[in-house]
N, C-alpha and C positions, 0 to 999 in steps of 0.2 A: 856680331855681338862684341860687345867692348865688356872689358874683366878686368877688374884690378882690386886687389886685398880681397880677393873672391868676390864681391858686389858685382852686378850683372845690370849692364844698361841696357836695355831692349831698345831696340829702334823700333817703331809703330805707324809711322807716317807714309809709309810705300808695305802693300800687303808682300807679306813673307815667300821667296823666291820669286818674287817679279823683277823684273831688269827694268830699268828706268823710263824704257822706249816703251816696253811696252804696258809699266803704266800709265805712264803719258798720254799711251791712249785708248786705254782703261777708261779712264776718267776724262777724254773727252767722248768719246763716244756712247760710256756706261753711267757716267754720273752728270745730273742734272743740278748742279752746284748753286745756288742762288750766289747773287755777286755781292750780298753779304757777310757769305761764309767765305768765300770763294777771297776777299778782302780781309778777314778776320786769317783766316791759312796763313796767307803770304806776309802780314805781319809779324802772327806766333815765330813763320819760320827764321825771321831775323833775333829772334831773341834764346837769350841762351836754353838752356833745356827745350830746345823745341822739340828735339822728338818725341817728346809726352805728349805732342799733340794726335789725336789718332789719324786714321787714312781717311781722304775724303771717299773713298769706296764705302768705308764701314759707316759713315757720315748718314751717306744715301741710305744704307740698307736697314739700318736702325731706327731712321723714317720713315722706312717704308715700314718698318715691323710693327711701329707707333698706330699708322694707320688701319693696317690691318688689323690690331689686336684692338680697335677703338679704346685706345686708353687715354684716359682724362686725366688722372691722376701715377707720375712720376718721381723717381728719386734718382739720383747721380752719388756716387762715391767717387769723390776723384774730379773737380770743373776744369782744374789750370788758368787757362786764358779763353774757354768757354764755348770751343767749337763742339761739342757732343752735345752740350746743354741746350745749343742755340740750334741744331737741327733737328734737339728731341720739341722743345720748345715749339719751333715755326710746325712741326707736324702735327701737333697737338692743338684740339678745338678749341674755340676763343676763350671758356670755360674753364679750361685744363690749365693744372700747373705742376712743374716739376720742382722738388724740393733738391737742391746743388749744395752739398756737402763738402769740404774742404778748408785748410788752414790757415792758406796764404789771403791775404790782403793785396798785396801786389799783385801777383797770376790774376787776382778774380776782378779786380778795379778795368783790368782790360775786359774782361766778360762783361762787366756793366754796363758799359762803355756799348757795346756790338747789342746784348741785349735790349738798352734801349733804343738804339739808331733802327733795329728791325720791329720795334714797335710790340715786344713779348716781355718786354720788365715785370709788367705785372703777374707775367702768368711762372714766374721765379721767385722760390725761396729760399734766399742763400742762406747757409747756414756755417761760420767760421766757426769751426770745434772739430775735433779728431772726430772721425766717422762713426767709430763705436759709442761716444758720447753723444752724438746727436739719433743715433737707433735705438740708443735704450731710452732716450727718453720719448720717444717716438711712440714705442710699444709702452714706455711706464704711461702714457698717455691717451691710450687705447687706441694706439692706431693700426692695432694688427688687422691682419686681414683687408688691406681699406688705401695698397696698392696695387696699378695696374701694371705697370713696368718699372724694370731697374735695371742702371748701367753702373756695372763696377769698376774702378778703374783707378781705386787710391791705393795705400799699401800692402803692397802685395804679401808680408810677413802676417795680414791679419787678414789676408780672403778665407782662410774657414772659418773664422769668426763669426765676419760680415753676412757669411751665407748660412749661417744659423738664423742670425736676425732677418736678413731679407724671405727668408721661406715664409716667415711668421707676418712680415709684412704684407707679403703677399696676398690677394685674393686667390681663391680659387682659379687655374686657367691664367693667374697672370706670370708673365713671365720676365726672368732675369737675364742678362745677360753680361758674360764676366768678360773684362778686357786683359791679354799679354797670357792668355793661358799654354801657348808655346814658348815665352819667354827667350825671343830670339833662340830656341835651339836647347836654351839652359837647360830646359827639365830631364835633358838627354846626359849631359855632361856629372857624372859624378863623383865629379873634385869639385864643383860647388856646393858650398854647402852653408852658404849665407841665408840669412832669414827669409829674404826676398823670394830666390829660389824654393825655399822648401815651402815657401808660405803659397806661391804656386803649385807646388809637387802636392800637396797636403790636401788643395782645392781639389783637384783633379783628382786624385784617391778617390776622395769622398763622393765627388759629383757622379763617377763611374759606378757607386752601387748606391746613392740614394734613392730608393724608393718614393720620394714624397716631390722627385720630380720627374718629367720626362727629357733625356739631353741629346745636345748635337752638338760636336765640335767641329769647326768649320776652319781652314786657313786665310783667313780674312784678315786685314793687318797684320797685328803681331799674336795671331791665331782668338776666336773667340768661339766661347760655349754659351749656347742658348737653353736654358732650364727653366722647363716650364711645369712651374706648381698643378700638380693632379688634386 
């Protein structure tokens, strides 16, 4: 965990307490990486802020959860340079599209890019505006109830916010799931007390007695909770 003026940078790109060897072979032996992604990684990881990018373990598993939950319809909080988007994407029916929420112009010009070389542009709807501003008018728009999955993974000072709006997004049975909810370790440490961190700690609170879903927190990257709308 790197700290400084209490801001907390999670590292996310190797799941939490793995040694390097052996996620190495983790991920060759447990993750079936298309050479799309697998190309879009090795580029993120030359550029600065690459450990926003997630771990290709959670990459696979979030496909597979795609599949499983047969969801057509998708949202992202948080694209970057578009490795989550592009493996919820390739898992999703030709049909399906996920809506990719985020700021940057630059991060997401590289998702463009990988999105359409793997032939799923169409089934992405980027949306450049702060996250909260693209889910209200989501739901001012009647879109409640009318997602299948969702991956959070933008500011972390505004994840109980986010997960007010995404329950509502939500269909019945579909489910969310939050990215950095161990926060390298931060949520433990209590001399931080930057927004980020609490805006993590505050998730977690809530998610641990909300009733309106069922959860699991899992050590996978930089730790994630799967909540799935009852």
């Amino acid at each position: 965990m790197l700290a400084a003026r209490g801001i907390v940078v999670a590292m996310s790109n190797i799941s939490i307490g793995l040694a390097p060897d052996l996620h190495a072979y983790l991920v060759k032996h447990g993750v079936r990486e298309p050479e799309v992604l697998r190309r879009l990684r090795e580029e993120t990881a030359s550029l600065p802020r690459h450990n926003m990018q997630i771990a290709p373990e959670q990459g696979a598993f979030m496909a597979l959860l795609v599949r499983l939950s047969g969801a057509r319809r998708a949202i992202e909080l948080g694209t970057f340079t578009g490795y989550s988007s592009l493996a919820v994407a390739l898992a999703l029916p030709p049909d399906g599209t996920i809506v990719c929420c985020d700021i940057s112009e630059e991060w997401t010009a590289v998702a463009r890019r990988y999105w359409a070389e793997a032939g799923v542009a169409d089934r992405v709807d980027l949306r450049l505006a702060p996250a909260l501003e693209t889910l209200d008018a989501l739901l001012a728009g009647g879109a409640a109830g009318s997602f299948d999955f969702a991956f959070i993974d933008a500011n972390k000072a505004d994840y109980p916010d986010y997960h007010e709006r995404i329950v509502q997004l939500l269909r019945p049975r579909g489910l969310a799931v939050y990215d950095n909810v161990l926060w390298d370790g931060g949520v433990l440490d209590a001399s931080l007390t930057d927004a980020e961190t609490v805006g993590v700690r505050r998730l977690n609170e809530r998610l641990a007695t909300d009733e309106r879903v069922t959860i699991s927190m899992i050590p996978v990257g930089d730790g994630l909770t799967l909540a799935l709308k009852r």
